[in-house]
DRENMARTOR-514253 format. One record per residue (C-alpha): residue in one letter; x, y, z. Coordinates in steps of 0.25 Angstrom, whole numbers, plus 5000, padded with zeros to 4 digits. Example, Ala and Ser with C-alpha at 12.3 -4.5 7.8 and 13.67 -1.06 7.14 Angstrom:
residues 2
{atom A, {5049, 4982, 5031}};
{atom S, {5055, 4996, 5029}};
end
This chain:
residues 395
{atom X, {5000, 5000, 5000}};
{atom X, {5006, 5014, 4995}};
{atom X, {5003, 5026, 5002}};
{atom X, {5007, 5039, 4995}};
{atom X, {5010, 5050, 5006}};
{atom X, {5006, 5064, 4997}};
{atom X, {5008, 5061, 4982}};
{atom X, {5015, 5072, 4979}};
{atom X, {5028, 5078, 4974}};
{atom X, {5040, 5077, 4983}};
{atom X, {5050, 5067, 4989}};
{atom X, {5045, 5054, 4990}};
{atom X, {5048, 5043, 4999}};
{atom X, {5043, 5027, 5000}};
{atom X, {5039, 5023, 5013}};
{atom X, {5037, 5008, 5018}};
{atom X, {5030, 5004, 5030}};
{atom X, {5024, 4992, 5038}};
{atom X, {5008, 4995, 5039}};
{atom X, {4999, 5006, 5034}};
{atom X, {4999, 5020, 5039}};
{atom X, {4988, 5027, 5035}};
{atom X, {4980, 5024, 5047}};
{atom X, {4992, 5023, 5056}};
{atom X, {4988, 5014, 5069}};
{atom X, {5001, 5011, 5075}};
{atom X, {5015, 5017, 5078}};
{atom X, {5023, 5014, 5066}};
{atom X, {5009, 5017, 5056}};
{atom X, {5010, 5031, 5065}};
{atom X, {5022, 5033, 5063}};
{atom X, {5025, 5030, 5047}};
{atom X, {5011, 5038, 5045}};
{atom X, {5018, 5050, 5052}};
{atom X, {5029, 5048, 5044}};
{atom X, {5024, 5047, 5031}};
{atom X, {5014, 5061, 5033}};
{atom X, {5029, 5069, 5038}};
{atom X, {5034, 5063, 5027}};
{atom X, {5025, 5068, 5017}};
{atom X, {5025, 5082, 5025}};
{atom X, {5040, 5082, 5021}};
{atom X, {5036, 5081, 5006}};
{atom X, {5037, 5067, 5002}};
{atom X, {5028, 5059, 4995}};
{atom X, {5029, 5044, 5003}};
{atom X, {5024, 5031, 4997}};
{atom X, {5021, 5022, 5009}};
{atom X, {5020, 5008, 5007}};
{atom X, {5014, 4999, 5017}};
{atom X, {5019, 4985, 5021}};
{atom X, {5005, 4980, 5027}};
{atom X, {4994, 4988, 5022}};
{atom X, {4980, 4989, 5025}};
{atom X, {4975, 4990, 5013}};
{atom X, {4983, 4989, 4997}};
{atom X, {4987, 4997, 4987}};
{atom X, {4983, 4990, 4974}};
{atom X, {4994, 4995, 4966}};
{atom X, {5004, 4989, 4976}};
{atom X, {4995, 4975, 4977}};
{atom X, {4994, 4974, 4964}};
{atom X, {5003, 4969, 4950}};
{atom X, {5014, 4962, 4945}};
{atom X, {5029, 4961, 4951}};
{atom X, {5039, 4966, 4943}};
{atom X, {5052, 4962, 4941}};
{atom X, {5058, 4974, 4952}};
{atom X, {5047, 4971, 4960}};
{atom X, {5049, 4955, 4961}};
{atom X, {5063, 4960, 4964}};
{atom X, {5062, 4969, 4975}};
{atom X, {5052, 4959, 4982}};
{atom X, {5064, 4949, 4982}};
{atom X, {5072, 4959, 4986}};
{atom X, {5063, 4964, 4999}};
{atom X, {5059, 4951, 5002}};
{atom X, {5074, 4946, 5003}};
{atom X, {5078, 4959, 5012}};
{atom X, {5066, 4954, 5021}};
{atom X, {5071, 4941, 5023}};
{atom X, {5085, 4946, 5025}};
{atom X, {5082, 4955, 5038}};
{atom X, {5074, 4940, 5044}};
{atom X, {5065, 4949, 5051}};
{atom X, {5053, 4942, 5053}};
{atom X, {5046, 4956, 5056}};
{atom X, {5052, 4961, 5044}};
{atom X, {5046, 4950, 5034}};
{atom X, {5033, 4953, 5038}};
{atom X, {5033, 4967, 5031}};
{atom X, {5038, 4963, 5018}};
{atom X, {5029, 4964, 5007}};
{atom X, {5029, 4961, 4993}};
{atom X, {5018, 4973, 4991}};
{atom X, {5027, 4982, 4996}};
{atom X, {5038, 4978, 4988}};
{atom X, {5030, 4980, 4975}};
{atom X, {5025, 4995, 4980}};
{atom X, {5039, 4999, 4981}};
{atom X, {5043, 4994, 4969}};
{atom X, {5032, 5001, 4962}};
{atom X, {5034, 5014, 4970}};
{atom X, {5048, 5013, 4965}};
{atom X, {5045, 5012, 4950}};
{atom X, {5036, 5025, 4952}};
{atom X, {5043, 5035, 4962}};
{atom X, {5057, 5039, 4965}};
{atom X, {5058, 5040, 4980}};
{atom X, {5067, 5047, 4988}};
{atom X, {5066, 5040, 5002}};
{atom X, {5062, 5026, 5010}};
{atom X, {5056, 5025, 5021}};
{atom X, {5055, 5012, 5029}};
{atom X, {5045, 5011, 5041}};
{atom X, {5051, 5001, 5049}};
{atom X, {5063, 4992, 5049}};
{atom X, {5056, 4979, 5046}};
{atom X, {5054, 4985, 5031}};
{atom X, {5068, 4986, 5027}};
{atom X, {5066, 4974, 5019}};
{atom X, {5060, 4984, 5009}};
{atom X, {5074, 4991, 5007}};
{atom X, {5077, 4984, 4994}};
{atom X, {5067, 4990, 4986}};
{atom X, {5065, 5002, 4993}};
{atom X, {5074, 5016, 4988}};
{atom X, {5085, 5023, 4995}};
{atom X, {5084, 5031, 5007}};
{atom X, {5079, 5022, 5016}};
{atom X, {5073, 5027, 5029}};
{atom X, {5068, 5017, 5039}};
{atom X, {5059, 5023, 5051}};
{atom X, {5061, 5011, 5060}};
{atom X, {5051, 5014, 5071}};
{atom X, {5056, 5003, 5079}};
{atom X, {5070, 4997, 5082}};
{atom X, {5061, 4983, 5078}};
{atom X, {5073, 4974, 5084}};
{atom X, {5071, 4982, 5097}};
{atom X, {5057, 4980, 5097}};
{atom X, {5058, 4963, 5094}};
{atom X, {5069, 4962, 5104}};
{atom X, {5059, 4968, 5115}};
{atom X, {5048, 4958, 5111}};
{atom X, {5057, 4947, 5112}};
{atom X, {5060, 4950, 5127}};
{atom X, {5045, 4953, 5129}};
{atom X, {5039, 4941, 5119}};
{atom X, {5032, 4930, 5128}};
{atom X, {5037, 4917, 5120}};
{atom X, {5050, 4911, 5118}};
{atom X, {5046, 4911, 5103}};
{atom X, {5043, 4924, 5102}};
{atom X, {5055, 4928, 5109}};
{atom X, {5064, 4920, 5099}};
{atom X, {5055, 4926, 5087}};
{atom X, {5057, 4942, 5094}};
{atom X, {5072, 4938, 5094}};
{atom X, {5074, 4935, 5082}};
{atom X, {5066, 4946, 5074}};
{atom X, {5073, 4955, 5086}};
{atom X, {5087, 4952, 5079}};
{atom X, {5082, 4951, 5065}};
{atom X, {5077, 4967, 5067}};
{atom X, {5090, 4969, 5074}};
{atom X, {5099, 4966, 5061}};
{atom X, {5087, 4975, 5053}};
{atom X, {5090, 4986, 5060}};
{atom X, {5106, 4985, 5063}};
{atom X, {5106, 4985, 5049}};
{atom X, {5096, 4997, 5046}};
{atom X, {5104, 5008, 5045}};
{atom X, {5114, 5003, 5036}};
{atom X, {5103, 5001, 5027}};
{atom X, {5095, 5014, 5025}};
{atom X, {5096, 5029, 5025}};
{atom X, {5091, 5033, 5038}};
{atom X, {5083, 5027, 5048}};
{atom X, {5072, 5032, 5058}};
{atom X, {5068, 5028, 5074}};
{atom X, {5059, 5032, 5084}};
{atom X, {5068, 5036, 5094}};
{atom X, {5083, 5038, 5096}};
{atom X, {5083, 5025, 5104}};
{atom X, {5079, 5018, 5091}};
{atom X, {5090, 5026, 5084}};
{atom X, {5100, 5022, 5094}};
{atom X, {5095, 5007, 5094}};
{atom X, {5097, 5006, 5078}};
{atom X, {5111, 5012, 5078}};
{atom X, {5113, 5003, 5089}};
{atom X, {5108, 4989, 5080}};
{atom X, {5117, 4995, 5067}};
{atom X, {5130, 4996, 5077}};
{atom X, {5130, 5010, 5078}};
{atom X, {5135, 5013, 5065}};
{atom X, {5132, 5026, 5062}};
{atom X, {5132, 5024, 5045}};
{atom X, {5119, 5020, 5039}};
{atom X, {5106, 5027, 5039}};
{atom X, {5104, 5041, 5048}};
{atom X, {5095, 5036, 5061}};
{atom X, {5083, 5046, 5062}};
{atom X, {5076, 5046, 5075}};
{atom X, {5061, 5049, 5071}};
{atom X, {5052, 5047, 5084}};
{atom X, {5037, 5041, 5085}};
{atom X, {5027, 5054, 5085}};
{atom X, {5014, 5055, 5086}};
{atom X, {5002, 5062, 5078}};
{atom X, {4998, 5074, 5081}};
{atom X, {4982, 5070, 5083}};
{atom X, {4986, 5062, 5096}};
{atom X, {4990, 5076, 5102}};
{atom X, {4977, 5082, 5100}};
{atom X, {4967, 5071, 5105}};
{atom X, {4959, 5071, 5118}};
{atom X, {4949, 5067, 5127}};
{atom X, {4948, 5062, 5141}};
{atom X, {4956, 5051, 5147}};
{atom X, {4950, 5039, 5151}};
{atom X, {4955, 5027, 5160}};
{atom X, {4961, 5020, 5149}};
{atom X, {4976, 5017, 5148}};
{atom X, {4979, 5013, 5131}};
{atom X, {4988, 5004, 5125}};
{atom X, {4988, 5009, 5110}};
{atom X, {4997, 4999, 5101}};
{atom X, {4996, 4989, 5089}};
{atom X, {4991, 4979, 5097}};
{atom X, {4995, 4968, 5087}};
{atom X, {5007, 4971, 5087}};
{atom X, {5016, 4962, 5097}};
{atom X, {5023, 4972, 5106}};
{atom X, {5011, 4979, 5106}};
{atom X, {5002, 4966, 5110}};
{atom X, {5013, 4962, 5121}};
{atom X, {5012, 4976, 5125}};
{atom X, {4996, 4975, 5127}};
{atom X, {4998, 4963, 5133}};
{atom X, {5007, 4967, 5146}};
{atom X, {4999, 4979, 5147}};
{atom X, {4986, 4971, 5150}};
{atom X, {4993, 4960, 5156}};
{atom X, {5004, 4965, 5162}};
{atom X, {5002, 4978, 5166}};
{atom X, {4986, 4980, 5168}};
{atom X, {4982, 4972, 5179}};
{atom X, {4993, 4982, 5186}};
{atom X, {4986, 4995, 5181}};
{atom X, {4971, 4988, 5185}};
{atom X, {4976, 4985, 5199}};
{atom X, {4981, 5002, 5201}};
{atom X, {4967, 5007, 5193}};
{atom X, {4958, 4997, 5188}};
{atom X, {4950, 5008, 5181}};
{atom X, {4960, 5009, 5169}};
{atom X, {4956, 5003, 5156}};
{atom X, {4965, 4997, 5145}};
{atom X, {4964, 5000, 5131}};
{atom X, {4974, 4994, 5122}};
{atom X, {4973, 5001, 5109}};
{atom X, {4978, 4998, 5095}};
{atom X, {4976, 4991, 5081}};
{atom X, {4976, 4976, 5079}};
{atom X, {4977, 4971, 5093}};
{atom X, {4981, 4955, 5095}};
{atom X, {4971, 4944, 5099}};
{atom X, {4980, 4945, 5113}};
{atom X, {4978, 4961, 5114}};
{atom X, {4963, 4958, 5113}};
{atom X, {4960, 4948, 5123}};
{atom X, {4967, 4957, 5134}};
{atom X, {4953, 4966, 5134}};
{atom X, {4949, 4965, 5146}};
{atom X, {4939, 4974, 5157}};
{atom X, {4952, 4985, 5158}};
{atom X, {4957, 4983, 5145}};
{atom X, {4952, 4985, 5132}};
{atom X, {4958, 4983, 5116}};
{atom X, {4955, 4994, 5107}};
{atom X, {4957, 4988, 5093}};
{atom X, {4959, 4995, 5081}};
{atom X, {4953, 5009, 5086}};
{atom X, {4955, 5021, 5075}};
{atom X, {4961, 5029, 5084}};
{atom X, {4969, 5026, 5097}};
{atom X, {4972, 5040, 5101}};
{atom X, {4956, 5042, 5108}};
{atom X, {4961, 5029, 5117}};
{atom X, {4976, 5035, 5120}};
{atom X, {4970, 5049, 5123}};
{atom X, {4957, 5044, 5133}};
{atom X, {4967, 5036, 5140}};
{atom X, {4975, 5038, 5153}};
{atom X, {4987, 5032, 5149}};
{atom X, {4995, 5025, 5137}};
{atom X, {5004, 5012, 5137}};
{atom X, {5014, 5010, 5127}};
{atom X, {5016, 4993, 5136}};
{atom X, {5027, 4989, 5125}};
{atom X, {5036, 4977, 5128}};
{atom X, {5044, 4978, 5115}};
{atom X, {5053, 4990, 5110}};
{atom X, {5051, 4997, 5100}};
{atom X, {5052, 5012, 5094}};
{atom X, {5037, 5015, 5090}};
{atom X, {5030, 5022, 5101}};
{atom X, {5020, 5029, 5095}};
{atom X, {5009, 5025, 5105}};
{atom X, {5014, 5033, 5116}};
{atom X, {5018, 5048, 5108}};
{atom X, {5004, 5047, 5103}};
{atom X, {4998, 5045, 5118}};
{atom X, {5006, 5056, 5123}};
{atom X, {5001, 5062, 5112}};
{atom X, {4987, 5061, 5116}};
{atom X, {4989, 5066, 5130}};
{atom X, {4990, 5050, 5136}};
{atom X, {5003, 5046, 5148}};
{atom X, {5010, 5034, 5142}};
{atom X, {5015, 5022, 5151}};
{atom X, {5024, 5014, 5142}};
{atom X, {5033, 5002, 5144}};
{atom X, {5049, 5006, 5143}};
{atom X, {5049, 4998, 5129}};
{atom X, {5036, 5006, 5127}};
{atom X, {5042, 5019, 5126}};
{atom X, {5055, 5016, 5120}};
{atom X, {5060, 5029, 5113}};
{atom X, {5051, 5038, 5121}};
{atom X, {5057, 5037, 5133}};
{atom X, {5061, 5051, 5132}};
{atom X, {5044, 5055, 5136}};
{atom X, {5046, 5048, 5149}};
{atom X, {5039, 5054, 5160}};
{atom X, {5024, 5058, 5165}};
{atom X, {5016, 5055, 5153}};
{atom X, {5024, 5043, 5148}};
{atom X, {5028, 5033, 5158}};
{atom X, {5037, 5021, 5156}};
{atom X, {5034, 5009, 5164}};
{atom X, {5040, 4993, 5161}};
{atom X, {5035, 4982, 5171}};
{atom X, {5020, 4981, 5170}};
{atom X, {5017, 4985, 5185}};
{atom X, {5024, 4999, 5182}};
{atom X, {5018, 5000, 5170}};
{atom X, {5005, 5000, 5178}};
{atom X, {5007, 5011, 5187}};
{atom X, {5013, 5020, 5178}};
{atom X, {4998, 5018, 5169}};
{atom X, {4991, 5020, 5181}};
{atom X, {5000, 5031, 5185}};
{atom X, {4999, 5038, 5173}};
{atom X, {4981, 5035, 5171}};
{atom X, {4979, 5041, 5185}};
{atom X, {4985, 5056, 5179}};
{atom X, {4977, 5064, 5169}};
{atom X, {4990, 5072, 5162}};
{atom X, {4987, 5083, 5155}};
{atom X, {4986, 5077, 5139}};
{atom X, {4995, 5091, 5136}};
{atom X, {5006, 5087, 5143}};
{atom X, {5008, 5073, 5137}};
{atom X, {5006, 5078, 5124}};
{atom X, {5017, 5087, 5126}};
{atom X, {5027, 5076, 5128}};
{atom X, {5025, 5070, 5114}};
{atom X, {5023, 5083, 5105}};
{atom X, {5038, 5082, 5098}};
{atom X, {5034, 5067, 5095}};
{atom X, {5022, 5073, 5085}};
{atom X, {5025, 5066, 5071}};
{atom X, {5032, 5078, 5064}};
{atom X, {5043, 5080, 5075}};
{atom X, {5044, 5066, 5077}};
{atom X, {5047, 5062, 5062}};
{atom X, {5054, 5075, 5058}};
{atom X, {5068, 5066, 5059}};
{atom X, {5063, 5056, 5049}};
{atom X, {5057, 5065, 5039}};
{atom X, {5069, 5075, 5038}};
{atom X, {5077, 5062, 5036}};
{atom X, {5068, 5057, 5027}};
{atom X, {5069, 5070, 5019}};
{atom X, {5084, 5072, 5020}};
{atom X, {5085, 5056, 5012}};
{atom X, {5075, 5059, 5003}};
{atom X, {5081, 5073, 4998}};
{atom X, {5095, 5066, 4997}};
{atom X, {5089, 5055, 4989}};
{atom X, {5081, 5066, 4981}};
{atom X, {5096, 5072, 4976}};
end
């Protein structure tokens, strides 16, 4: 599926990502919608094809293989296999291969961007500069889940993707132009898997924001405390799991009269049988921001690493006290303190949400600790690298 940004004249760049954007309902969908719109601000034109999409684009669907096309199918497919990341495979898609090579025949482009690190298996086909934005350290992120994983199987499995996504991104900035992060954590991290060698690709740090419509809701609060995630996702399902388990009959026992909502698109058949008379599963809602607003406090529960933390910038940004988990809040640890609370065993991270539910802070004040992270200050970074390769490569 091809999404044209604004068809018009200008600089032009060819954008792949995972899933779909338009109707952005996750972190990295936020994020890569973001991106493409101050993109286009900037005055390119961005064509933005999509690895899993909703819906088709019959031109892409459709027709014959050519002989370059067959080629660069081989080609992707063998660079896939290659990196032996499990997690990787799973975003390879002949369609996608097919769309780039027709974009290619038509347009000149003048910059790549990669959304993520599991597609560099495209980099075959794909033209020079390169700009992955990473928006996790994945290797991180799979080594965490290994320690938290609840069988020896998955354990081995988190293992072995962990070092597979390891060697991907020890060898990443060898391989392209400049490279994006979240956080200077992130940045210090990658430099630290390619052994500190400063030639390759300029490391960017570009961090999470959040939209500006989260700053302008409101609304009274209720005794709600949220839990706003992918709930398909497996971090995200482990997460909501130790929350209920783990971390709720602490918080029923200090103020029975909290209510649990765990928020978000897709939940697994696990997430869904924890409903119970204190906790409730909100599936698939069209907004989540009138659940983050009305409630008292916001969770961000994680057991696994990673760099995305989109879900707590956009509670601050609606006026909602966050308690997250240490791995939680990775990257953000700068925002510690009265409205974002860190917590790491289940009976802390307890009080610290029934500390926080018991006061009524001003929706001002907490808002005023995430407005630098609004989208345009927080991906100014990427589009003036973006800019600076695509004018080089312009001549």
């Amino acid at each position: 599926m091809s999404h044209t940004a604004r068809p018009a004249a200008g600089r032009r760049i060819l954008l792949l990502t995972k899933t779909d954007f338009e109707d952005p309902r996750d972190g990295g969908s936020l994020r890569v919608a973001a991106l493409v719109s101050e993109l286009t601000e900037a005055g390119f034109v961005v064509d933005a094809h999509v690895v899993r999409a909703r819906k088709r684009s019959g031109a892409g669907a459709s027709g014959r293989w050519s002989p370059g096309s067959a080629r660069s199918l081989v080609r992707v497919l063998v660079r896939f296999l290659r990196a032996r990341s499990i997690s990787a495979l799973t975003w390879f898609s002949p369609r996608v291969v097919r769309e780039v090579h027709r974009d290619l025949e038509q347009h000149r482009y003048d910059l790549t961007v990669l959304e993520f690190t599991q597609l560099l298996g495209y980099l075959p086909v794909v033209p020079r500069p390169v700009l992955v934005d990473m928006h996790n350290v994945e290797s991180e992120l799979m080594a965490n889940y290994a320690r938290s994983a609840t069988s020896r199987l998955k354990r081995l499995a988190a293992r072995y993707e962990a070092a597979a996504l390891r060697r991907m991104e020890s060898h990443l900035p060898r391989q392209v132009d400049a490279v994006a992060t979240v956080s200077q954590r992130d940045a210090d991290l990658l430099r630290d898997l390619a052994g500190g060698r400063p030639a390759g690709a300029e490391i960017v740090v570009a961090p999470n924001g959040v939209s500006d419509a989260a700053f302008y809701t409101s609304g009274p609060r209720s005794r709600t405390v949220v839990f706003v995630a992918h709930l398909g996702w497996r971090p995200n399902v482990d997460a909501a799991e130790w929350l209920v388990r783990e971390v709720w009959p602490h918080v029923q026992a200090l103020d029975p009269g909290l209510v649990l909502q765990l928020v978000g698109r897709s939940p697994a058949a696990s997430v869904r049988t924890l409903q119970g008379p204190t906790v409730e599963v909100h599936a698939d809602v069209p907004s989540v921001l009138p659940y983050v607003t009305a409630a008292r406090v916001a969770t961000a529960p994680l057991l696994a690493a990673g760099g995305t933390r989109l879900k707590i910038l956009e509670a601050l940004a609606c006026g909602t006290p966050v308690v997250a988990t240490p791995l939680g809040a990775l990257g953000l640890e700068s925002l510690e303190g009265a409205h974002l609370r860190l917590a790491e065993s289940a009976e802390a991270f307890a009080h610290a949400v029934v500390d926080v539910a018991r006061q009524d802070p001003d929706r001002g004040a907490v808002r005023a600790v995430v407005e630098p992270y609004r989208w345009h200050n927080a991906l100014g970074s990427l589009v003036d690298r973006a800019t600076a390769l695509g004018s080089r490569a312009g001549g």
